[in-house]
C-alpha distance (Angstrom), angle and dihedral (degrees) to the residues before:
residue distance angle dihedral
X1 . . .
X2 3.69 . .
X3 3.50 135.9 .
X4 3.67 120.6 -13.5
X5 3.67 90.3 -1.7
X6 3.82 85.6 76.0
X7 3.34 94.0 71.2
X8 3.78 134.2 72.8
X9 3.51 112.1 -101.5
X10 4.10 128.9 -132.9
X11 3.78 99.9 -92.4
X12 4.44 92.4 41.4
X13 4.13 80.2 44.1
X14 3.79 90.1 61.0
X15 4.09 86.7 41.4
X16 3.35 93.9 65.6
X17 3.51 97.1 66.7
X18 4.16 103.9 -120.0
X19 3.89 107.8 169.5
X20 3.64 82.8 -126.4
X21 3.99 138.5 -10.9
X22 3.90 124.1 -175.6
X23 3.92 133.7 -153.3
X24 3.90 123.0 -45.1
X25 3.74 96.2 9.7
X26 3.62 109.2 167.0
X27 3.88 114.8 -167.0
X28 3.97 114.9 170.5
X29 4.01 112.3 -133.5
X30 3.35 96.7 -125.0
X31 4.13 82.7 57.9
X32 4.34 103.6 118.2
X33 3.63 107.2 -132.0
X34 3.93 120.4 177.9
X35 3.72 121.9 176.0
X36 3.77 107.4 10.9
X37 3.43 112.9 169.6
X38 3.15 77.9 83.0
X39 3.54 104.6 57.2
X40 3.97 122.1 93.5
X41 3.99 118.7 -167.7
X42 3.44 123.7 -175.8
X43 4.03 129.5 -153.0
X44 4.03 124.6 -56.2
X45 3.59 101.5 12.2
X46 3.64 129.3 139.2
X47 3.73 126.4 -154.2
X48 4.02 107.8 -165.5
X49 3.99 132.2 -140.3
X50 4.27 114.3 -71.3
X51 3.46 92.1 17.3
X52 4.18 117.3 138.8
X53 3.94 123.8 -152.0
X54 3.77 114.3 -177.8
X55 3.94 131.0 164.7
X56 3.75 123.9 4.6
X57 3.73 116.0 -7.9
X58 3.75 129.5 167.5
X59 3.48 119.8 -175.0
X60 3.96 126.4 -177.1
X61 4.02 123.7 -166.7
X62 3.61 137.5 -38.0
X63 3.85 93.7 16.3
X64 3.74 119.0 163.7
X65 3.92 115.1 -170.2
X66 3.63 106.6 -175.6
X67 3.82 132.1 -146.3
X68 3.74 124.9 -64.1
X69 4.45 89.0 10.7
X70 3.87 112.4 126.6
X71 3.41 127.0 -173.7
X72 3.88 117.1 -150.1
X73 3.77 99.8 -157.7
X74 3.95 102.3 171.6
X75 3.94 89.4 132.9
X76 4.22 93.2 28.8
X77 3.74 136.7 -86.0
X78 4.20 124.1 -161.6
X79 3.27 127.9 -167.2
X80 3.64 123.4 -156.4
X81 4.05 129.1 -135.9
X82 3.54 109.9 -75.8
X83 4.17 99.2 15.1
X84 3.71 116.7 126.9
X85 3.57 142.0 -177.0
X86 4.03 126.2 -138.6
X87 3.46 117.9 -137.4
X88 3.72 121.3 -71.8
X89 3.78 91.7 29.9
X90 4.08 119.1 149.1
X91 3.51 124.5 -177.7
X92 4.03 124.8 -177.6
X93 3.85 125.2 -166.0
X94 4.20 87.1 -172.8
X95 3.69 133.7 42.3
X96 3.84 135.1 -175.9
X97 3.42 128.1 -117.5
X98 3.57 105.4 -100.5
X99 4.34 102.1 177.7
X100 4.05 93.9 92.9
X101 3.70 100.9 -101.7
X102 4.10 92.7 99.6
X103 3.75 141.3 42.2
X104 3.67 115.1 -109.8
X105 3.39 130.5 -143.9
X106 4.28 137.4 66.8
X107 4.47 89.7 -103.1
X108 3.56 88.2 70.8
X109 3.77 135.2 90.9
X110 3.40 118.5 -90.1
X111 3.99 98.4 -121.4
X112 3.92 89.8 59.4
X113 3.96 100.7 53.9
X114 3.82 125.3 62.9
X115 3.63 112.3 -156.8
X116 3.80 122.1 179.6
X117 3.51 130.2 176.2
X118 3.72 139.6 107.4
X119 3.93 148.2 -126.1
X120 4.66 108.7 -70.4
X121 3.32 105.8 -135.8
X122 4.09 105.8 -156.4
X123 3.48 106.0 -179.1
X124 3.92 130.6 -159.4
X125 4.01 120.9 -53.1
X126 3.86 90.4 15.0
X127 3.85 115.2 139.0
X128 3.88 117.4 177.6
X129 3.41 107.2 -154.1
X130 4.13 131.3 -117.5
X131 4.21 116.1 -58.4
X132 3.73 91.7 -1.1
X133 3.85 128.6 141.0
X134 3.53 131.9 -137.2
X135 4.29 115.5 -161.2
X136 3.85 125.6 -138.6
X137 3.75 118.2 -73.9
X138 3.87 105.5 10.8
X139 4.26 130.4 143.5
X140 3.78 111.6 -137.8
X141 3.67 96.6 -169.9
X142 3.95 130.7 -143.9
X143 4.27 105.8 -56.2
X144 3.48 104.7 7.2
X145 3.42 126.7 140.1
X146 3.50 148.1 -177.1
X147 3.76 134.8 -136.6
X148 4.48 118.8 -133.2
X149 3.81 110.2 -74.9
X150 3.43 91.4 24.4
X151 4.06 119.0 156.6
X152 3.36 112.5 -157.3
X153 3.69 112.3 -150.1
X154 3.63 115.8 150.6
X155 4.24 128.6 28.9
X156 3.69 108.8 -68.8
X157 4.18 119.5 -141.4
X158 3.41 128.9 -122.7
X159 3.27 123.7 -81.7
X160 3.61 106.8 9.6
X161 3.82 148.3 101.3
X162 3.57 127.0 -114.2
X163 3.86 128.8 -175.9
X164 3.85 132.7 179.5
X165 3.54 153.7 45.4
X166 3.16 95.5 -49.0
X167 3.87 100.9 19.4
X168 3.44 114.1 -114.9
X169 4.23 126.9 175.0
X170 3.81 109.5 -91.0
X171 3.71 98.6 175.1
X172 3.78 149.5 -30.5
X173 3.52 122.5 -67.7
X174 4.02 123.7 -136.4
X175 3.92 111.0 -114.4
X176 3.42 90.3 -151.3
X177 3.89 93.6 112.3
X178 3.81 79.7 72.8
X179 3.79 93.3 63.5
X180 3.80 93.1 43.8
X181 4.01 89.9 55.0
X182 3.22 92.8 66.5
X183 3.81 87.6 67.3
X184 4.19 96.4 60.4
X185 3.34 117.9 72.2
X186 3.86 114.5 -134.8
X187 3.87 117.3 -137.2
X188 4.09 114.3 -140.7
């Protein structure tokens, strides 16, 4: 298969069982998705080959999710209109406790794991940039971005870059994304 033939078209979209789905979603079939019913997708976004969504996921307009990303969404991730995510991205909303005390691992009863975490809030013109990590819980607000090999650790501001292990801001970001926005016309 080759070109748009990769891709799921509108009546196997609304066989997979999304909660919802919007106009021009393209989601390749060799895309993972567990659990979605509780998966929303708005208009013109792309999800690429290898890629993993599992738990609950909300994603607005003009979303690309690039090969090989997966977002582990057991305690909620959303994605704002016109976020992205490079390939190789992962971002968790829960963790295990890893210091010996627990079990580890989603076979096990409840009572012997202790996972933490919280909802990722991505909001719109975020792009986290190629094999980075995003932890449990954390706000990327409105136009930040990450550089490659980025781990994301703590809530990143709006408007500016961060790099490193951890990330850290390197620099402002132009908010001129913002004016050219207002060019597109988003599709509800």
């Amino acid at each position: 298969m080759s070109g748009k033939n990769s891709f799921y078209d509108e009546d196997e979209l609304a066989g997979l069982g999304l909660k919802s789905f919007g106009e021009n979603v393209l989601i390749s079939r060799k895309a993972s998705i567990y659990s979605p019913e509780r998966i929303e997708i708005g208009s013109h976004v792309r999800i690429d080959d290898f890629c993993i969504l599992s738990g609950r996921i909300v994603l607005g307009n003009y979303i690309h999710i690039s090969a090989y990303s997966a977002l582990y969404a057991a305690l909620g991730i959303e994605m704002g209109d016109y976020s992205g995510l490079s390939p190789r991205v992962t971002v968790f909303s829960a963790s295990d406790d890893f210091n010996g005390e627990f079990m580890i691992g989603p076979m096990l009863p409840h009572e012997l794991t202790n996972v933490s975490g919280g909802k990722v809030r991505i909001e719109k013109f975020v792009q986290v940039g190629a094999g980075s990590i995003v932890l449990p819980g954390l706000h990327l607000k409105e136009g930040s971005v990450t550089g490659s090999m980025s781990l994301v650790t703590r809530d990143m501001e709006e408007w500016m870059i961060y790099t490193g292990i951890p990330a850290k801001p390197y620099k402002p970001r132009s908010r001129n994304a913002k004016l050219l926005a207002n060019n597109v016309r988003v599709s509800n």
